[in-house]
N, C-alpha and C positions, 0 to 999 in steps of 0.2 A: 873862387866865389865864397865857400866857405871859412876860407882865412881873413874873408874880410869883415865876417861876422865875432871873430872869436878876439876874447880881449886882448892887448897888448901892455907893455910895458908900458906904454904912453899915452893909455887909456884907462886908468885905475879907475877912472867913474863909473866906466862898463864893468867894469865887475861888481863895482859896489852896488851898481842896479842889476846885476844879475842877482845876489846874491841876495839882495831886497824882494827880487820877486820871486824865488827858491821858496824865502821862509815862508812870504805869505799864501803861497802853492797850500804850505803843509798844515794851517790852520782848520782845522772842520769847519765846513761852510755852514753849522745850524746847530745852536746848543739845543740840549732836548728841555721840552717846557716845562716852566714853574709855574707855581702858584695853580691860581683857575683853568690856566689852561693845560697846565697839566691833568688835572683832572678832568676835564672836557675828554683827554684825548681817549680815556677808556672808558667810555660812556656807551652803554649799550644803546639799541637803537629801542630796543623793548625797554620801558619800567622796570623797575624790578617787581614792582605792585604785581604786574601784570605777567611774570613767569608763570603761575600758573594755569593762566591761559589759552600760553601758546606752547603750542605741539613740540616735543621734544625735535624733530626736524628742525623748526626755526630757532631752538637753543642751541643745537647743535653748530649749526650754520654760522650764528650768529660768535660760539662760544671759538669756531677757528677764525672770525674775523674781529675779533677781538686780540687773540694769541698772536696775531703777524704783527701787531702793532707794537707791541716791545716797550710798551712806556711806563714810566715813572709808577704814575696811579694806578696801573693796573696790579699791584702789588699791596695796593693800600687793602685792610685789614676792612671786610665789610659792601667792599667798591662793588662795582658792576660787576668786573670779572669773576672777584673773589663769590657773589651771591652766585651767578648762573653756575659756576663748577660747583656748588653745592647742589642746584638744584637738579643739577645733570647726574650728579654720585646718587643723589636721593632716586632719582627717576629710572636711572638705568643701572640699580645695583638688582641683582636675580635675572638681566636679559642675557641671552646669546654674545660671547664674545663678539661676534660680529657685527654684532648691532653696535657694540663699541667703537668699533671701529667704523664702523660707515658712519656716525652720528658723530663721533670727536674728530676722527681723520688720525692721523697717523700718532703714534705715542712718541712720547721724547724718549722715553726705554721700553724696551718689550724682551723681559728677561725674567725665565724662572717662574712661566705662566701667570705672572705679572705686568699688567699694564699701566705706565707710568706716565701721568699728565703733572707738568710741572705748573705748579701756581706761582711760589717764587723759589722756581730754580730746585735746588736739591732739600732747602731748608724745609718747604710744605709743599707737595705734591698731592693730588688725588690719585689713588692707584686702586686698579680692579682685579682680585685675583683669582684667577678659574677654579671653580669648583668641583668637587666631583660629576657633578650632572651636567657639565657643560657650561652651566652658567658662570658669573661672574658675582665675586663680592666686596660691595665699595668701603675702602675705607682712606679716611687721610692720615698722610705724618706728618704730622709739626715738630718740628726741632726746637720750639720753644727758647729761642735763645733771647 
């Protein structure tokens, strides 16, 4: 039964539709967005008018359902993403490491009583580093490149 699936000698077109639908197997089914809708796609659900509003809890919240989404814009200089990790460093630099971590959720590095929230990647990060009294001090690195 199986042999009678598999190409032959005398079937060169079965392979060359095999081999037609191998490559388009291997295509990614979905470019990541341009343009507007790129930027759509890190759109916070709060304003940013309106961060000071709302309770560090729904920054928080909001600042790990932003971070699962991986896209383009959320790297832009100024964006949604970029404002709320500001306003999260500003908000929870002096609290309990722990409050760091219940509010951001897990770090991308946690080395060296250092907590490391990546903005883009290794180049600028927000990082909080424990202090002598327990607490925590925000500050970021820009690699400026």
């Amino acid at each position: 039964m199986i042999s009678s699936l598999l190409p032959s000698a005398s079937q060169p077109a079965g392979l060359l539709l095999g081999l037609v639908c191998l490559v388009g197997c291997a295509r990614p089914l979905a470019s990541p967005p341009v343009g507007s809708e790129a930027a759509e796609c890190c759109q916070s659900y709060y304003p940013a008018a309106t961060f000071k509003q709302r309770t560090t809890r729904q920054l928080g919240q909001e600042y790990q359902r932003l971070r699962q989404l991986n896209c383009r814009a959320c790297k832009r200089y100024g964006g949604d993403f970029h404002q709320l990790m500001q306003e999260l460093g500003t908000r929870l630099n002096g609290q309990p490491r722990a409050t760091i971590r219940r509010t951001m959720g897990r770090p991308d590095r946690d080395r060296d009583s250092t907590l490391v929230y990546y903005w883009r990647y290794t180049h600028d990060y927000l990082r909080f580093q424990l202090a002598a009294d327990g607490t925590v001090v925000s500050s970021w690195y820009f690699a400026l490149e």
